[in-house]
C-alpha positions in Angstrom: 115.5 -72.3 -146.0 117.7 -69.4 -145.7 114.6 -67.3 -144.5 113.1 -70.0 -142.3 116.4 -70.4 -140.4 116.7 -66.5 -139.9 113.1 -66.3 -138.8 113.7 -68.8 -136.4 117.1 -67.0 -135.0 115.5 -63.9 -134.8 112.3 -65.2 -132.8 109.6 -64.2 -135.8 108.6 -67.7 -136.5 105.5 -68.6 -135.3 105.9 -72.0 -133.1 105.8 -75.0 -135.0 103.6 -78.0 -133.6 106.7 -79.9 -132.8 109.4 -78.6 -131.2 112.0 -76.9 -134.1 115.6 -79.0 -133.7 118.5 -78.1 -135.9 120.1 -80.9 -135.0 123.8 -82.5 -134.8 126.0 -80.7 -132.6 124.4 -77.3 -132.6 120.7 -78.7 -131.0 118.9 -75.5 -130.5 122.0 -73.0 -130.5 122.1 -69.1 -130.8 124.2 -67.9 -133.5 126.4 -66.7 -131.3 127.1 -69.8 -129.4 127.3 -71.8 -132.9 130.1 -69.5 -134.2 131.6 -69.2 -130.2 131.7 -65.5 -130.2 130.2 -63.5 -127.2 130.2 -59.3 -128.5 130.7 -58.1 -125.0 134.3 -59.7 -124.7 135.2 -59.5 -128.3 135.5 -56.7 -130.3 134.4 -56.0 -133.5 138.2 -56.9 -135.2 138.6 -60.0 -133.2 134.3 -60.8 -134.2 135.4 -60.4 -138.0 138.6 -62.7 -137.7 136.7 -65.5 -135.9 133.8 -65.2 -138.5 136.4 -65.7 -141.2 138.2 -68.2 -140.0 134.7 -70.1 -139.4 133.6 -69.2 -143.3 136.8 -70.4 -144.2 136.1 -73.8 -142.9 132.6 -74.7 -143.2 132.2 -73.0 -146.9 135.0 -75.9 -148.0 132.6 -78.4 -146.1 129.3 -77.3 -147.8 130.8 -78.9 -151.0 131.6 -81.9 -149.2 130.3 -85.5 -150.5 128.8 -86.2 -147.0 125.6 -85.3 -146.4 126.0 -85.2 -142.7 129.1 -82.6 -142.7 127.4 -80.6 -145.9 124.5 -80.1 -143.7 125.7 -78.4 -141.2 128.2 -76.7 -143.4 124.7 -74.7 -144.3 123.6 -74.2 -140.7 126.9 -72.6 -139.9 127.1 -70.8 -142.9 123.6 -69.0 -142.2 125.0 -68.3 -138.3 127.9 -66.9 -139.8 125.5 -64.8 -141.8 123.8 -63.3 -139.3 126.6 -62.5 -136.5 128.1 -60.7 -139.5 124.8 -59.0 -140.3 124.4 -58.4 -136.5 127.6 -57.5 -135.2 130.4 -56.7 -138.5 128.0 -55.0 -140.9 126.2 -52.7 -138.3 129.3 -51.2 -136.8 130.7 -50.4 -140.3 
């Protein structure tokens, strides 16, 4: 799933016969706009602290009961993933 999702951020995936929806609140969302960070306003300290705060939050939710909320959780998690990848972990 993990690899399917980052396919799909990174534009790899070939298209799908129906159109691809994540769903919930995010509907078809960059990373960047899921975890609200734009890297030509922010830089790479203020990136880091708003990608922790959002881990923080959404890795207590992916253990959550509700399906719903523990879906998500995931989808943000993976976002998370990737700006860090993208943005943190390159500068470094």
């Amino acid at each position: 799933m993990i690899k399917k999702l980052f396919r799909w951020f990174s534009g790899h995936e070939e298209p799908a016969a129906a159109p691809l929806e994540v769903g919930g609140i995010f509907g078809r969302m960059t990373p960047e706009g899921m975890c609200e960070i734009d890297p030509k306003k922010m830089g790479p300290d203020e990136i880091r602290q708003r990608l922790a705060v959002l881990y923080k939050r959404h890795n207590h939710a992916a253990g959550s009961l509700d399906g719903e909320m523990r879906k998500e959780a995931e989808l943000m998690l993976d976002a998370i993933v990737y700006c860090r990848e993208k943005y943190i972990d390159r500068v470094s």
